[in-house]
N, C-alpha and C positions, 0 to 999 in steps of 0.2 A: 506477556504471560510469564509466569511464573514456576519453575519446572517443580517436580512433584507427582506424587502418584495420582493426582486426579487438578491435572494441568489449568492452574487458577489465575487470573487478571490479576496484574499490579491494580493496587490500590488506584484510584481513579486522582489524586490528589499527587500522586507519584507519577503518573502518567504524565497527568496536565503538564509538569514541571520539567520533563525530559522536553517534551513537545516543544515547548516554549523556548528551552534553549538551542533547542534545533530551528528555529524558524517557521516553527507550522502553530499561529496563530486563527483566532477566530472570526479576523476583520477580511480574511482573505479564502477565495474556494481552494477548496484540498479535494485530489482526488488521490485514494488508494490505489498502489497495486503491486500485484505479489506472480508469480509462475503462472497460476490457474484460475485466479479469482477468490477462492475461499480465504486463504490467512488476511487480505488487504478488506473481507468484509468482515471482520471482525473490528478492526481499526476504524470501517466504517461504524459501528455500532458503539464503541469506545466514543469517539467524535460527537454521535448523536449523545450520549449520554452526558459530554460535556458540553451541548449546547453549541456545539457549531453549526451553524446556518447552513452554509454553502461545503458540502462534505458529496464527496460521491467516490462510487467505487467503480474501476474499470471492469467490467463483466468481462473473464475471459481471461485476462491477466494478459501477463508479456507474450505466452503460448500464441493467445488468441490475434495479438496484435502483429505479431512478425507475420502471421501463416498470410494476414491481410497484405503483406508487402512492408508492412510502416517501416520506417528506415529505427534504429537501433544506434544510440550512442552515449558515451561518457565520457565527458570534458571532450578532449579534440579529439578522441579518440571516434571510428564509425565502423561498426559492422553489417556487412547484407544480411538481410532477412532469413535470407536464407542457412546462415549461421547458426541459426537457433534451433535443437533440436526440441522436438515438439512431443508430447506425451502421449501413447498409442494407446 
């Protein structure tokens, strides 16, 4: 997104090309996901619009997945589920 008084999408041609050098191509499933689910379904809609196949968004977000127990971690780094404060 682009910041602004009425908060706009990078150019779709702009996007694709971040993506691409980050390693999130179109021969491969991507799944979004953000805190709560809304920011990563936007991403998911970016994606449909470029024609990615296999795109899905985690409903729920990271919130929804610690409160399930799911283990939580970054490079070798691991934190309990329980770690995550969750949104009231």
């Amino acid at each position: 997104m682009s910041p602004g008084p009425a908060w706009t999408f990078r150019p779709l041609a702009e996007i694709q090309k971040d993506w691409l050098q980050r390693g999130i191509v179109k021969d491969r499933e991507v799944v979004f996901y953000c805190g709560t689910g809304w920011r990563s379904s936007l991403a998911c809609l970016v994606a449909r619009q470029l024609r990615y196949a296999r795109v899905r968004n985690y409903d729920g977000g990271i919130f929804a997945w610690s409160a399930r127990g799911g283990p939580l971690t970054e490079g070798a780094r691991a934190w309990p589920a329980s770690s995550v404060r969750h949104p009231t």
